[in-house]
C-alpha positions in Angstrom: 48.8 -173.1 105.9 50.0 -176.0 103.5 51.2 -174.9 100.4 50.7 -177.6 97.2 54.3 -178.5 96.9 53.7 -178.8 92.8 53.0 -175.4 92.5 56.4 -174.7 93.7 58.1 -177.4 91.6 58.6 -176.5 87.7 57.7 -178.5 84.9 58.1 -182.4 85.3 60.8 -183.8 82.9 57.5 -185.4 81.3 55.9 -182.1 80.7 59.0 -180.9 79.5 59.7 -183.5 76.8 56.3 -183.4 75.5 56.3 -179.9 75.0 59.4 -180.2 73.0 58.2 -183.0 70.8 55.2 -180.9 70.2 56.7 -177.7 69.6 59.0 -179.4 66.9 55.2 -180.5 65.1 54.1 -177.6 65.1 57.5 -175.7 64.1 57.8 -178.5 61.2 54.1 -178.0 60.3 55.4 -174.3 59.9 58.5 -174.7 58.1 56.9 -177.0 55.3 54.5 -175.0 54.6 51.4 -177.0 55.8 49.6 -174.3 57.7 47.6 -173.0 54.6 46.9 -169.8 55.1 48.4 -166.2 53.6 48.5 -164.2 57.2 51.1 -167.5 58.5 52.8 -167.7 55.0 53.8 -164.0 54.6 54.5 -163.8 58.6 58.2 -165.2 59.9 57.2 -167.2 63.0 58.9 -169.5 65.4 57.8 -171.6 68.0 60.1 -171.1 71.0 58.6 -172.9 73.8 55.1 -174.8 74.1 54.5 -175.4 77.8 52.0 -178.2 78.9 49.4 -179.0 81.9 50.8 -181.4 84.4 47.9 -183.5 82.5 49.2 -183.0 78.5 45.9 -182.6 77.8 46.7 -179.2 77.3 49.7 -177.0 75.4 49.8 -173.4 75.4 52.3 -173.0 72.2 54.0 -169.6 72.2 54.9 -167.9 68.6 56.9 -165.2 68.2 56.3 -163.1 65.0 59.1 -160.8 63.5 56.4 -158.4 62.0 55.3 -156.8 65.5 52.2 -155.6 63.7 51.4 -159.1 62.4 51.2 -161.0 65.9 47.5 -160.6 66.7 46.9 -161.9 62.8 49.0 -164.7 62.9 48.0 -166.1 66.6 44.1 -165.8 65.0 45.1 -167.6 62.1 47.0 -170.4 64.0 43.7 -170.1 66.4 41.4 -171.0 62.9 43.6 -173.8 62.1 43.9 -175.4 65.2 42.1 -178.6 64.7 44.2 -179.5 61.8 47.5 -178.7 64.1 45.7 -180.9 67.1 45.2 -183.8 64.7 48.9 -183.7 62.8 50.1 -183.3 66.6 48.4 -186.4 67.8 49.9 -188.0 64.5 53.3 -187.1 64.8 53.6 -187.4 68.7 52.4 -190.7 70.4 49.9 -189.6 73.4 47.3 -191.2 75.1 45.1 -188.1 74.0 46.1 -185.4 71.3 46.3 -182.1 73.5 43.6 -178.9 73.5 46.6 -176.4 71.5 46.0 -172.6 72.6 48.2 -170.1 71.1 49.7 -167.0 72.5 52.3 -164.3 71.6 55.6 -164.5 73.4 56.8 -162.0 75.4 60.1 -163.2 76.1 62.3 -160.5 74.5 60.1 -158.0 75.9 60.8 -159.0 79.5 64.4 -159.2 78.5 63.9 -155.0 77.1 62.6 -154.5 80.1 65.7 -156.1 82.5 68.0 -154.4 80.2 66.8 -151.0 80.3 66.7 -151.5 84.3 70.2 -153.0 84.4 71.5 -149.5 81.8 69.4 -147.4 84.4 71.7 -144.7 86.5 71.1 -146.1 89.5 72.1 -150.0 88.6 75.2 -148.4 86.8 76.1 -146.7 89.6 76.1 -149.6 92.3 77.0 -151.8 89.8 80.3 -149.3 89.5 81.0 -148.9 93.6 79.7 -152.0 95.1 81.7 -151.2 97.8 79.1 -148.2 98.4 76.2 -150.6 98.4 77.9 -152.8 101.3 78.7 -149.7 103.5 75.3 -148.4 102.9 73.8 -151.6 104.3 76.1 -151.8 107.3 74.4 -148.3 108.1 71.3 -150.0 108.6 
């Protein structure tokens, strides 16, 4: 069976620069204030990463909020406000057609917990420790 050979391939370097130019709207939008709206202006967010379709018509823009407790809040409020962010996006960043902006939390630094605590587990530390041990162990096989 043929696989599609872009759903092995990343991001195009087109995909990728959009993204970028939109996530720095959206993280200016943020930074001067123009999100109006008390659950976004009490919350700390950043945009990190804004990843789009292979047609831009669509960027999924990730937030990360400081206040764990606050992250469902603020990805609803960004969510009520996104028509004014799609229309200062298609403003500030020269498309054919302003992209459909979802929201979601990112869960970055919890997949990095995650690696850590499984690279600090006993058994990682120990072959990580002897590596020779892990090598003689295979050759047993």
């Amino acid at each position: 069976m043929k696989k599609n050979s872009a759903s092995l391939q990343g991001p195009s370097q087109r995909q990728l620069r959009v993204g970028e130019l939109v996530r720095h709207a959206i993280a200016d939008m943020v930074l001067r204030g123009e999100l109006v709206d008390d659950v976004i202006t009490k919350a700390i967010v950043t945009v990190p990463e804004v990843r789009m379709s292979p047609d831009l018509k669509i960027a999924t823009a990730y937030l990360t909020v400081h206040d764990p407790k606050m992250e469902q809040a603020v990805i609803k409020a960004f969510a009520k406000h996104h028509g004014l962010i799609r229309r200062e996006v298609a403003h500030r960043v020269n498309l054919k057609f302003a992209p459909e902006i979802r929201f979601r939390p990112d869960e970055t630094l919890d997949v990095v917990a995650k690696i850590d605590a499984l690279l600090d587990s006993p058994e990682v530390r120990r072959d990580l420790e002897n590596p020779r041990r892990m090598i003689d162990e295979q050759d047993e096989d």
